[in-house]
VOGU-3710 file (C-alpha; in Angstrom, 3 decimals, decimal comma):
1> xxxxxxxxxx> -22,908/-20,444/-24,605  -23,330/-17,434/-22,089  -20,184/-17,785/-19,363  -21,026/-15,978/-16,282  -17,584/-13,801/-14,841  -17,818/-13,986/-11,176  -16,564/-12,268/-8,223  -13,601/-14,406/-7,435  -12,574/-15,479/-3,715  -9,539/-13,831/-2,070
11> xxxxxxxxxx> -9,125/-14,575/0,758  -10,820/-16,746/3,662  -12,145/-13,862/5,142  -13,361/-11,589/2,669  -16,873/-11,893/2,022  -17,158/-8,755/-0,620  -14,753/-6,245/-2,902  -15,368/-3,498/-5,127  -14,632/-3,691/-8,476  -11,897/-0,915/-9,350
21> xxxxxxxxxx> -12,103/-0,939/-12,745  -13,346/-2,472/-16,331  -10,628/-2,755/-18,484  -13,140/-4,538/-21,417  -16,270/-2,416/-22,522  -19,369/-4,421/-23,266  -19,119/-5,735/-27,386  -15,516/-6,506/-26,987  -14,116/-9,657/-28,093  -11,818/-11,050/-25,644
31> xxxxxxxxxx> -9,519/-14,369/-25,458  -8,261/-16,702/-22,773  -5,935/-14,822/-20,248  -7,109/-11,184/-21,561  -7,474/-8,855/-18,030  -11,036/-8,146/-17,866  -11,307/-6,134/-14,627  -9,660/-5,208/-11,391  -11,502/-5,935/-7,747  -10,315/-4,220/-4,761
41> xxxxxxxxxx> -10,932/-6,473/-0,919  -9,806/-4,690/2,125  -6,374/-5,871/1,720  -5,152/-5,649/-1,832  -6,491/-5,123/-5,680  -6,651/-8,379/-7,742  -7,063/-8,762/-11,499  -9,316/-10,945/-13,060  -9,317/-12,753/-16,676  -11,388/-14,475/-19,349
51> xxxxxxxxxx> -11,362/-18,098/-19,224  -13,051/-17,939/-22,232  -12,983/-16,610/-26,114  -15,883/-14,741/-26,710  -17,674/-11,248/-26,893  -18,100/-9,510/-23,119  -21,434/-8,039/-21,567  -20,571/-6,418/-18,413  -23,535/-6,345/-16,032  -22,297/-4,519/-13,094
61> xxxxxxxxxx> -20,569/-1,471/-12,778  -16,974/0,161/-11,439  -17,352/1,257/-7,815  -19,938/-1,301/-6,963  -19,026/-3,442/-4,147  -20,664/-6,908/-4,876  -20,645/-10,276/-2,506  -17,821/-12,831/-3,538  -19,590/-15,468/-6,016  -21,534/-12,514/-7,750
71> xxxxxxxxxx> -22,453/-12,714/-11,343  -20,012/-9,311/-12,754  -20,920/-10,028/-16,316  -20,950/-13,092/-18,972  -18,846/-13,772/-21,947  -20,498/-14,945/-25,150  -18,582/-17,905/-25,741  -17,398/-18,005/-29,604  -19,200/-14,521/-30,254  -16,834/-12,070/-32,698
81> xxxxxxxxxx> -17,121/-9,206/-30,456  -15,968/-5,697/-31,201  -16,128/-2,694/-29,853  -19,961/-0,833/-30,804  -19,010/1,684/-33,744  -21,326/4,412/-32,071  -20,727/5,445/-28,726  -22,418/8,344/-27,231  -19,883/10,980/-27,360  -19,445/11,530/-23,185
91> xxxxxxxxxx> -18,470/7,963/-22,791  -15,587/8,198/-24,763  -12,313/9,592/-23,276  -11,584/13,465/-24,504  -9,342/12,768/-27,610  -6,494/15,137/-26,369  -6,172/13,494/-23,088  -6,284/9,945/-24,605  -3,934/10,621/-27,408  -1,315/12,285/-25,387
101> xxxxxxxxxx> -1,188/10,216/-22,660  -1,755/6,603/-24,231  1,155/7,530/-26,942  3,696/9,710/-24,910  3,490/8,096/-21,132  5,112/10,653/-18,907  7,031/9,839/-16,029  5,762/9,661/-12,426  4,224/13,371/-11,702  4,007/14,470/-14,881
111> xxxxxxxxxx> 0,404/16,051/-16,100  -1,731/15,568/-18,654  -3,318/18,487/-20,282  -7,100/18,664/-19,923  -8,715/22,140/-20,659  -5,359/24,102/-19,971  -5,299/22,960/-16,343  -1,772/20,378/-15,247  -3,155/17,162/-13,971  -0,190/15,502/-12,333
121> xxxxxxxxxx> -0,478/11,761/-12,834  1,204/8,354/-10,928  1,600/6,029/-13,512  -1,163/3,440/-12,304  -3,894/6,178/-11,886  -2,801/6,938/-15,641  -3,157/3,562/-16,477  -6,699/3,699/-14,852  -7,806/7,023/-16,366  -7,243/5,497/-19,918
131> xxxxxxxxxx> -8,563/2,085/-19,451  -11,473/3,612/-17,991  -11,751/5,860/-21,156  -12,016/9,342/-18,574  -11,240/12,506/-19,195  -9,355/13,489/-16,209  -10,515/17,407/-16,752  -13,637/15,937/-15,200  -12,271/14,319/-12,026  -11,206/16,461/-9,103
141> xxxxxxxxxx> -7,504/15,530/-7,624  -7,806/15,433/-3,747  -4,081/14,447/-3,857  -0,766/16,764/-2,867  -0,658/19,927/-4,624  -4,208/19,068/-6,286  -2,843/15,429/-7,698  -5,406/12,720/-8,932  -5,330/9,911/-6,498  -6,423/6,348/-7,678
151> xxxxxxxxxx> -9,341/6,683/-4,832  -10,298/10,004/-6,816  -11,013/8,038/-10,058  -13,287/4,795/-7,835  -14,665/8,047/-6,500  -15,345/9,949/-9,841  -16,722/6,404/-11,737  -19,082/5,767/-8,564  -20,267/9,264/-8,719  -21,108/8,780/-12,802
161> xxxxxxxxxx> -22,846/5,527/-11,897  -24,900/6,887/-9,497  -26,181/9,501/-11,622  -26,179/7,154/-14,242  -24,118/9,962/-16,496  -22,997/6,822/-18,866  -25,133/8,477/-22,058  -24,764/12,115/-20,567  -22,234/15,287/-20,843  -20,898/16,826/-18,126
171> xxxxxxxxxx> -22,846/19,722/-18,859  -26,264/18,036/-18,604  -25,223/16,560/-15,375  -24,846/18,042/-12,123  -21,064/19,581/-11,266  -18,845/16,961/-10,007  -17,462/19,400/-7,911  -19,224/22,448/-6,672  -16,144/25,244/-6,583  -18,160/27,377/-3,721
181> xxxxxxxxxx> -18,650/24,251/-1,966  -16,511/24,220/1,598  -16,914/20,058/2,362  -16,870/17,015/-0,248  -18,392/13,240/0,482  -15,706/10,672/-0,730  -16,594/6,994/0,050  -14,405/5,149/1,402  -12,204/2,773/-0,240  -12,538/-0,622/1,349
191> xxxxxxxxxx> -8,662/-0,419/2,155  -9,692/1,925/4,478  -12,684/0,869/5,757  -10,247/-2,454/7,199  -7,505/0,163/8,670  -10,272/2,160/10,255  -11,378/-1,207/11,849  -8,438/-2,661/12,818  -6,782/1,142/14,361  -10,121/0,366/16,513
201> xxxxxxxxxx> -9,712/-3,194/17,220  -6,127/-2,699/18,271  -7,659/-0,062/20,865  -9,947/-1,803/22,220  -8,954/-5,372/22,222  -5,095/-4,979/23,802  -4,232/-2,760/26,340  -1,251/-0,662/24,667  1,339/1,269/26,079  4,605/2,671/24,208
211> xxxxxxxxxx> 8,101/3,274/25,352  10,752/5,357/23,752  14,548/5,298/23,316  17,361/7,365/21,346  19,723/6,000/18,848  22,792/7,574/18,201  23,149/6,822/13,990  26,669/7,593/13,586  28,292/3,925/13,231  25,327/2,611/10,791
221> xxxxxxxxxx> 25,519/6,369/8,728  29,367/5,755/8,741  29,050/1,998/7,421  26,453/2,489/5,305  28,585/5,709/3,416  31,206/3,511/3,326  29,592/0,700/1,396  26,852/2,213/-0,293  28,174/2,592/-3,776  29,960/-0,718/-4,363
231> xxxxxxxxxx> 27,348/-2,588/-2,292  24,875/-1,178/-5,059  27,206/-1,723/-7,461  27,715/-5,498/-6,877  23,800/-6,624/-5,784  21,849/-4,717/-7,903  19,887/-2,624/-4,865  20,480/0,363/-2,378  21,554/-0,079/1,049  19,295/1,574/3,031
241> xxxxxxxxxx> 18,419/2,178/6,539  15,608/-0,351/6,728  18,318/-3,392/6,423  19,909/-2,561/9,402  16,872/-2,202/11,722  15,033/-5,328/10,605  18,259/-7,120/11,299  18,666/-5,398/14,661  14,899/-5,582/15,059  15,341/-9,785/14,548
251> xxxxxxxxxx> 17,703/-9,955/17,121  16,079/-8,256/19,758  12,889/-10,428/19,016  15,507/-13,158/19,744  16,603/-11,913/22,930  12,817/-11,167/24,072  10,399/-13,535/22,649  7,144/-12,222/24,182  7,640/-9,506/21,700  7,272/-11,613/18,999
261> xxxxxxxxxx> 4,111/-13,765/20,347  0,499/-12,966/20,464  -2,639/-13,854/23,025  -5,079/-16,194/21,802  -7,871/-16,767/24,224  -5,954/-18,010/27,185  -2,834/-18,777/25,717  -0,018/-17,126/24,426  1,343/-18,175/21,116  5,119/-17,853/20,682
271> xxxxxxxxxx> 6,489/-17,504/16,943  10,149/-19,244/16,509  10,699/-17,757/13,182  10,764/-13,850/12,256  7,893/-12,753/9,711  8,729/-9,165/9,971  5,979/-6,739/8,721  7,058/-3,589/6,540  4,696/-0,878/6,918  4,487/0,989/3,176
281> xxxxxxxxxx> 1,926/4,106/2,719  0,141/4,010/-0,589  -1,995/6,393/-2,616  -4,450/4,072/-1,773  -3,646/4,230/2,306  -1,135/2,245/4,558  -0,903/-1,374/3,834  1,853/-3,866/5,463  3,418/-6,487/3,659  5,085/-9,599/5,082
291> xxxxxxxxxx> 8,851/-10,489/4,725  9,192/-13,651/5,572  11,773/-15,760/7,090  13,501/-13,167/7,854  15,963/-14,673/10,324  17,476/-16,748/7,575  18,036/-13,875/5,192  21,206/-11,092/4,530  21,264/-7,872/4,295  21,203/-8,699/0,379
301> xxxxxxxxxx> 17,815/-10,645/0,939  16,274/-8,049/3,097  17,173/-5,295/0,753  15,691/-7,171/-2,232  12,635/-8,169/-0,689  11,727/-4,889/0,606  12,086/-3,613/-2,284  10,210/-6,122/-4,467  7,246/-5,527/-1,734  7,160/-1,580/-1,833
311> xxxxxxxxxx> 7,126/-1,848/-6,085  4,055/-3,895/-5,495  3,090/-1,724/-2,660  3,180/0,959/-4,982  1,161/-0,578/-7,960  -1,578/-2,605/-6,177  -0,024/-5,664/-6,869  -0,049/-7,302/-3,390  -1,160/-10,544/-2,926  -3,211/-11,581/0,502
321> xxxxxxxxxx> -0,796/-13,795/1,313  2,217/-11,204/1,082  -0,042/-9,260/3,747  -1,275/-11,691/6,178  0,626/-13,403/9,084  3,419/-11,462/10,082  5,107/-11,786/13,645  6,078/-8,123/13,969  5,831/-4,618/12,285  8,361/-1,967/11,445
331> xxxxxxxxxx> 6,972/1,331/10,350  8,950/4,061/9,332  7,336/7,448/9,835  10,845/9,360/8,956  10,422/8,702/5,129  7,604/11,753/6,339  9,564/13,935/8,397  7,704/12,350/11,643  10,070/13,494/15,014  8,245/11,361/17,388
341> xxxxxxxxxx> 5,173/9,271/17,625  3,473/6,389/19,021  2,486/3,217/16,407  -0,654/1,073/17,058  -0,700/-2,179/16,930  -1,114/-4,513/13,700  -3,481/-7,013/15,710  -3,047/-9,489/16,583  0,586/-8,795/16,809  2,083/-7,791/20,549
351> xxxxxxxxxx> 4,601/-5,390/18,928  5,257/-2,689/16,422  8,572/-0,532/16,030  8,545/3,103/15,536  11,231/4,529/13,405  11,464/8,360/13,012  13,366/11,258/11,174  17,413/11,892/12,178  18,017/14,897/13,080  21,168/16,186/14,552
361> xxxxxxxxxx> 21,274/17,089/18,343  23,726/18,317/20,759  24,463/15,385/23,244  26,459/14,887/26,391  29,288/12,024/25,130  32,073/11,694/27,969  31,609/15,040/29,626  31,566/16,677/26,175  28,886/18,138/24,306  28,575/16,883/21,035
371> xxxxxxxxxx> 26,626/17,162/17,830  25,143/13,826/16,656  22,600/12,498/14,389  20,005/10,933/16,696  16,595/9,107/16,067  13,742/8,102/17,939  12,659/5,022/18,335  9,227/4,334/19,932  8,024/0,644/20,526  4,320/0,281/21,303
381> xxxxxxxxxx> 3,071/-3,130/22,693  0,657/-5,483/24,619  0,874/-4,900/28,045  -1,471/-7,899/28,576  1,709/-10,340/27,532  5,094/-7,743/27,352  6,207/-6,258/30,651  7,397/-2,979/30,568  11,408/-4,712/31,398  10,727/-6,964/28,199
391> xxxxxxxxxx> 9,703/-3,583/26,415  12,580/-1,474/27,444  15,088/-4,661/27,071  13,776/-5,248/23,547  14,032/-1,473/22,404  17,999/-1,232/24,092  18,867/-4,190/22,062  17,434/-2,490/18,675  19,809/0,206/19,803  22,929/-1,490/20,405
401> xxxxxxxxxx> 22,805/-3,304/17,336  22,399/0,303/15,397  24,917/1,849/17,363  27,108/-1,658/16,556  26,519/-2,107/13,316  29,145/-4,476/12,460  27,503/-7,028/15,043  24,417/-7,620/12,843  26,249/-9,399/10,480  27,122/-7,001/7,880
411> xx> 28,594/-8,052/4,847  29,669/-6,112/1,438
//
């Protein structure tokens, strides 16, 4: 019996994905629970598997984007698949490449070696080169320093499957990449399609304004030196800057609750529990995943769950629920080097907390001039609902709690 594989739902709102990957070719047999692809929605990259033994015919393509419900391909229920003996030879992956990089994994930024050029690859894209059976000396790296980006291989597939180079060499084909050529068409991922619509939403649906402030790091540097080692030691996780300022950040949302509430029609919605979103930037583009309950968690907790979110971050392992329904946003645009800038909105959040690089700076301290390690802090917000003395209040009471560490509850 033919079993159709569908586009699973994920999520209430998404009415279409894009399917990242195959990793089953057509003839193979597969078995309950075996991953047969990976579909990309706006908000995160889901895998899907056989509920079925049987041979697999895929019927539509990597880099497609296809309606949720959408017949992707059937499995031959009770078939013996295997894998066709005779493949033409430009569909299978360039025996160097394959061989080296399926049997000796190298770490992250390491390169494969395809035609005497270094391709430095992540771990998932090499995942996703091999699966897809690709010979990465084909696909142009748009990344840092020339490296291969996961949205380079959806690119490089879609490209092949729209000149329907499945039975043909590279050299019958036209160039992937034109060297004299001075622009290149990407498409867009759907990731960031969404973050393209939402930057615009936020602007145009909520009337922002930012204000600034100046923390003085020394305390929090000081107590985090101090504990660092045996803190790591004893839970298992670093003790990082990002503990202290969603604590602080909690607080503060205490102490002004508009900041933590949203408009919906003509009401205002006030949240009495902390759901604190942790922007993370991605090969794949910025996504924000929730922490939740936040005002019932430790420094321990916090650490940990960041931590947990950013490895998923990093893999494209997020579920929608781990980014949908947070109260308030953190992003950090230090971790870049960022001095100073303004954060938009995560509609249809009110709030969203700028950290930034520390950088030392002489200061006036009692009549003195002093050298201290100082960082930015910019919070941007809904006028419509936050007053500019709710705004400033809020961003002072991040700042005493940084510059007082031991009053956020601190423990080794």
């Amino acid at each position: 019996m033919n079993r159709e594989i569908k586009a699973p739902s994920v999520g209430e709102s998404i009415t279409e994905v894009r399917i990242a990957g195959w990793k089953k070719q057509s003839g193979d047999a597969v078995k309950v629970g075996d991953v047969l692809l990976e579909i990309e929605s706006d908000k995160a990259t889901v895998e899907v598997v056989a509920e079925y033994n049987g041979a697999i015919q895929i019927t539509r393509q990597a880099g497609e984007t296809v309606k949720i419900g959408e017949v992707l391909g059937h499995i031959q229920e009770g078939a013996a698949g295997t894998v066709a003996a005779a493949k033409p030879a430009a569909t299978q992956p360039s025996p160097t490449v394959a061989t080296t990089m399926s049997a000796s994994p190298a770490p992250m930024g390491a390169g494969a070696t395809a035609a005497g050029v270094a391709m430095p690859l992540s771990p998932s894209v090499r995942k996703a080169v091999v699966e897809a059976g690709l010979d990465v000396g084909q696909i142009p790296g748009t990344g840092r320093g020339g490296r291969i980006t996961n949205g380079d291989v959806i690119a490089y597939q879609e490209t092949r499957s729209s000149r329907g180079s499945t039975g043909s060499t590279p050299s019958t084909t036209t160039s992937i990449a034109d060297p004299n050529a001075r622009e290149r068409r990407v498409p867009m991922t759907l990731l960031r399609q969404r973050i393209a619509e939402r930057l615009v939403q936020a602007q145009h649906t909520a009337a922002i304004l930012t204000t600034f402030n100046e923390i003085d790091m020394s305390n929090t540097m000081a107590l985090r030196s101090q504990h660092k080692d045996a803190f790591k030691s004893k839970h298992g996780v670093n003790l990082s800057f990002m503990s202290f300022f969603t604590r602080a950040v909690v607080e503060a949302l205490k102490a002004v609750p508009a900041v933590n509430a949203f408009i919906d029609g003509k009401e205002i919605v006030y949240h009495d529990y902390y759901d604190i979103g942790i922007a993370v930037g991605t090969e794949r583009g910025l996504v924000v995943p929730v922490l939740r309950e936040v005002g019932h968690m430790n420094f321990v907790d916090i650490e940990k769950g960041i931590g947990a979110l950013a490895l998923k971050a990093r893999d494209g392992k997020l579920s929608i629920k781990e980014l949908t329904g947070g109260t308030f946003t953190i992003s950090n645009g230090g971790t870049y080097g960022s001095l100073l800038s303004t954060p938009i909105l995560n509609p249809p959040q009110s709030g969203i907390l700028g950290m930034h690089k520390i950088q030392e700076r002489p200061m006036a301290v009692n009549g003195q001039v002093v050298i201290r390690p100082m960082m930015f802090v910019a919070l941007s917000y809904d006028h419509r609902i936050i007053d500019g003395k709710e705004a400033v209040t809020f961003l002072i009471k991040v700042k005493e709690g940084i510059e007082n560490p031991t009053s956020l509850g601190f423990e080794p």
